[in-house]
N, C-alpha and C positions, 0 to 999 in steps of 0.2 A: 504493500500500500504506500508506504515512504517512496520507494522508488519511481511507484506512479505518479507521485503529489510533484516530485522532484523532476519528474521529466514534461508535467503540466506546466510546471511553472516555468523550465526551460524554455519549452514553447512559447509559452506567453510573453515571455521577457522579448525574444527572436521576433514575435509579432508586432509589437510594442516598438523595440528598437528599430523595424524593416518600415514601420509608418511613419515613424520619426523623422526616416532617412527621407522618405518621400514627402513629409509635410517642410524640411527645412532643405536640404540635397536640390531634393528635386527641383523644388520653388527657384534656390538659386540659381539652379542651369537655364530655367525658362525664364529668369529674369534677367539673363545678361541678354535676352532679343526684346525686354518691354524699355519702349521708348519713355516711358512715363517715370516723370523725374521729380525730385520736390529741392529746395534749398531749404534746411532746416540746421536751426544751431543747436544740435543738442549737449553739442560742451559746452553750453553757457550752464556756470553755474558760478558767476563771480556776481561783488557786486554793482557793479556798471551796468551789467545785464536784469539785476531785482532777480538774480538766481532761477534762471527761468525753469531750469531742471534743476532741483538740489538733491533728490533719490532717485533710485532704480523706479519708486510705485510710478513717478512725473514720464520718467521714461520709458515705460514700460506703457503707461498708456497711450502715449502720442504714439511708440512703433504701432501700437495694437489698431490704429487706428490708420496709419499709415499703409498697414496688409490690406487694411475693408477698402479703401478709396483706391486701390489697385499697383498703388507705388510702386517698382523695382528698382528705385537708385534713390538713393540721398547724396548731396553733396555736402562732405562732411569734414570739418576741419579739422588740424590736428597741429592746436597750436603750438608754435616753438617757444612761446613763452611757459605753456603748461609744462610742455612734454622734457625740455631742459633749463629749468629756471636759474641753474649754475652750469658754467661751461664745463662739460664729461661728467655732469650730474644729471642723470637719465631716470623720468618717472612716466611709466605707461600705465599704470593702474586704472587710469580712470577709462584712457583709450582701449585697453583691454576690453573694460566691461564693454561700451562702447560696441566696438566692434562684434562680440558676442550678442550682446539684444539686437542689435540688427541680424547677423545669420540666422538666429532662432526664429527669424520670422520670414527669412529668404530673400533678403532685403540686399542687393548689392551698393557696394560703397565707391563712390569718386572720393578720393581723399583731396584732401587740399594741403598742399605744403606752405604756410606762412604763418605769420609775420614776421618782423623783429623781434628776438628777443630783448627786453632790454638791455643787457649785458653786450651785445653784439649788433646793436645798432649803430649806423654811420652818425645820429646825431643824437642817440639818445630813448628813441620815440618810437612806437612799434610800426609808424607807416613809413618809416625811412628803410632802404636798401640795406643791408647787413655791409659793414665796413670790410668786411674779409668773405669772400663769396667762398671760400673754402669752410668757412667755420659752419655758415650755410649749410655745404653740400655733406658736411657730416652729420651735421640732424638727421637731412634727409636721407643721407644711408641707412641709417640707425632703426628710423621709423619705415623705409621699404624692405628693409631685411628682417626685420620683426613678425611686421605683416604680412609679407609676400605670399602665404599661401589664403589670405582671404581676402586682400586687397590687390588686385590687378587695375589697375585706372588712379594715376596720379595727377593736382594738377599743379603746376608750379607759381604759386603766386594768386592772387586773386586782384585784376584788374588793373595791372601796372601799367597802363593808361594812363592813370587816373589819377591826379594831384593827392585825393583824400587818400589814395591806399600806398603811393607810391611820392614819395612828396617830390623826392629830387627830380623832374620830369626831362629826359632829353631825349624824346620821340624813340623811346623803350631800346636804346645802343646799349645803357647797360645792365639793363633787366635782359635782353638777351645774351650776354654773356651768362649771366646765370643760370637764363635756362639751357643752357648748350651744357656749361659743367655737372650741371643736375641731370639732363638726358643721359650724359656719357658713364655716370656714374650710377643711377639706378638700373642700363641694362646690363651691366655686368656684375649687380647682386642679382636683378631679376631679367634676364634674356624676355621673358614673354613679357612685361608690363610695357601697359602705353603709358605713353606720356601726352598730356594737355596741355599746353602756352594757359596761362592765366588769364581768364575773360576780360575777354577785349570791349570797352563797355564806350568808347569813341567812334566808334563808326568805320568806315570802311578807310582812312586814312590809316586808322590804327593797323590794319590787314595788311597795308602796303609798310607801314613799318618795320613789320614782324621779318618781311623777306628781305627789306632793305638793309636792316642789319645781322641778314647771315643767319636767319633762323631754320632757312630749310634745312629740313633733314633732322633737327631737333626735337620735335613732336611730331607725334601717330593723329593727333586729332586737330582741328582749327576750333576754339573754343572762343563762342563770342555771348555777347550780355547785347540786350537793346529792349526797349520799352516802349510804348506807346501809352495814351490816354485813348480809351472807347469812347468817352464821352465828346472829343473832337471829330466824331463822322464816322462816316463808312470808309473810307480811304483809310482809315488806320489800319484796318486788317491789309489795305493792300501793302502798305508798308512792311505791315510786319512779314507778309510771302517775298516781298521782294527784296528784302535784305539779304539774307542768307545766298538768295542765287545769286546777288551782285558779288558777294563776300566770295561765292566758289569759281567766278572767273576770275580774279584775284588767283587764286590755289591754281589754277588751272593755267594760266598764262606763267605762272612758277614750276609748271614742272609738278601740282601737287593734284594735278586732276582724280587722282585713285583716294584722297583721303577725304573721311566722311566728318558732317561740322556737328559737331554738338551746342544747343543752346542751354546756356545751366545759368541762367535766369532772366526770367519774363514774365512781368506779371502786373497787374493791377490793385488800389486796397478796393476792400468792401467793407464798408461801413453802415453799421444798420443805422436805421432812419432814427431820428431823432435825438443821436452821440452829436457829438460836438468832438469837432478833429480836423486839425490845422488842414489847410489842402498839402498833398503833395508835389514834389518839384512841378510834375508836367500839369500842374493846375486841380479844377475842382473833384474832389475824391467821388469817385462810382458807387450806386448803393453798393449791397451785398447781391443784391440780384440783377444789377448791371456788371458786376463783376461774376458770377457767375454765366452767364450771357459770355463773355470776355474770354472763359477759358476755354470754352466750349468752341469759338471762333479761332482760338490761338492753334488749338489742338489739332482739331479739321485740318485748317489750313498747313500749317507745318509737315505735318507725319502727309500728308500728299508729293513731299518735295524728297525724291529718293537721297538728296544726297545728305537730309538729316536727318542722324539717325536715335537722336536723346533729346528732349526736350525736359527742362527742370523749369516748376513753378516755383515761382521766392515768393512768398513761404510758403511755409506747411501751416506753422500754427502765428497765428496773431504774438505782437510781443508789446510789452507794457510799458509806456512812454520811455522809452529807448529814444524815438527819435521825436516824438511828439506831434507828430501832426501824422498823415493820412499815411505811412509807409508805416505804422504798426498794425495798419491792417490790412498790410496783404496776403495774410494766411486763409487756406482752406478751412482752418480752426479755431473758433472764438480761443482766447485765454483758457477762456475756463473749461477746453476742450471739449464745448457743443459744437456739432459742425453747423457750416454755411450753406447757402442753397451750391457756393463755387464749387462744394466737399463733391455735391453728390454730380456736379458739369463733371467733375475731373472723372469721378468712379463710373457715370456713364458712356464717356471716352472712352476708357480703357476697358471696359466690356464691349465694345460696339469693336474695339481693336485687339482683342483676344479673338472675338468670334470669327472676324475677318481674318485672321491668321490662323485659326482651326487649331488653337493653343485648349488643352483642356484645362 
């Protein structure tokens, strides 16, 4: 009878672990082909941020909720101030977990390589260039050779563009050096990982930079940022189709016609009726169900155009006057983790784009 109970429960466990493999395994294989992306900070847990995650339960809901709306990629940082806050003093603890709550739910991860630490910043300040691009490129070994059997997609910098993320601006000369020693050094911990140029959030000038200073051959993907407002017309959608194509003659007149562009962030707030919230840059803030409307245009439109192949919304969840006006609610997700009418535009996208793909 022992023996029998002993080899039931064998079974059981063999059952148990064999759906496991299929509810988090499997999830991942089908989620490196789902276009559907989100930008979501779930290392924030300082307080500049009002601790927007401060436990596993904060994070554990927002993933759980991230599986229902159909997600397969977060774009997820992995800061250099957290991750070595003294130089050769190395803490992943938190990136651990991190990385585990998202496989458990089959979630694939774009990592983001930045900022400044303050210790190895050129002036001090986390949006300045690292004063030693070496000092740089050992984080990022550190954190590719760590992670490299669940993170494949890195990206280098987020928006060196960009005055606010990149302060010293000289039409991205020596943010490309960086990413050149970054590229050279992550495929020889990791041969198969791509690499991403850091979202290019300037426009199609910023695209002719990236090649003018010697960036071919340095990244697997062209990685660009751009926004509209819905409430300026109908012509915003066409905007937003036709960037991307202009962005790939660009690639194409370089010699990069075979790589495919990822967008990892675009998005609009939604604000429900009757808050009160500064407008955002591009003027007056969309309800919640004009910004639902929005994503639902963004998504159609985009995933028709073969040659992109990820689109990420910014955000996932709403954040709490961080910036104080109409950009803390660009989340699919009130705060308080009710969802938006944009929750259920985005999950019926990616059901409409499962079916079409005959994904079960």
């Amino acid at each position: 009878m022992g023996r029998l109970i002993s080899k039931a429960a064998i079974l059981l466990t063999l059952i148990f672990l064999s759906s496991t493999q299929v509810l988090s395994g499997g999830d991942m294989k089908t989620n490196i082909d789902n276009p559907f992306g989100v930008l979501e900070f779930l290392h924030w847990s300082h307080s500049w941020n009002n601790y927007k995650y401060p436990d596993d339960l904060a994070l554990k809901k927002v993933i759980r909720l991230m599986h229902k709306a159909g997600v397969g990629w977060v774009r997820l940082d992995f800061l250099w101030e957290d991750i070595e806050p003294q130089q050769g003093k190395f803490e992943f603890a938190k990136y651990d977990n991190l990385v585990k709550l998202l496989k458990e739910q089959g979630i694939q991860i774009l990592g983001i390589l930045h900022y400044s630490a303050a210790w190895a910043s050129a002036c001090g300040e986390w949006n300045c260039p690292p004063k030693d691009n070496q000092v740089f490129v050992n984080y990022a070994e550190e954190v590719i050779r760590r992670y490299k059997s669940e993170v494949k997609y890195w990206e280098v910098w987020n928006e060196p563009d960009s005055v606010t993320y990149w302060k010293q601006q000289d039409s991205l000369k020596s943010y490309c050096a960086l990413l050149k020693a970054v590229y050279l050094a992550a495929k020889k911990i990791d041969p198969d990982c791509k690499i991403l140029n850091g979202g290019l959030a300037n426009g199609l000038a910023s695209v002719n930079h990236l090649y003018d200073n010697g960036a071919k051959g340095y990244f697997d993907i062209l990685n660009i940022h751009f926004f509209q407002n819905p409430l300026h017309g109908k012509s915003m959608i066409k905007g937003v189709a036709s960037y991307p194509k202009l962005a790939y003659k660009i690639m194409a007149r370089n010699g990069d016609g075979d790589k495919k562009i990822w967008i990892t962030e675009i998005g609009c707030p939604g604000v429900k009726p009757g808050l009160k919230a500064g407008n955002w840059w591009l003027g007056k803030n969309p309800t919640e169900a004009q910004q639902a409307v929005w994503v639902k245009e963004v998504y159609e439109e985009l995933l028709k155009n073969p040659r992109v192949e990820k689109v990420f919304w910014a955000f996932f969840r709403d954040t709490k006057k961080h910036w104080d006006n109409g950009v803390d609610y660009f989340g699919l997700v009130r705060w308080d983790y009710t969802v938006k009418p944009a929750f259920k535009a985005y999950q019926k996208c990616f059901k409409e784009w499962k079916k079409k793909s005959k994904i079960k």
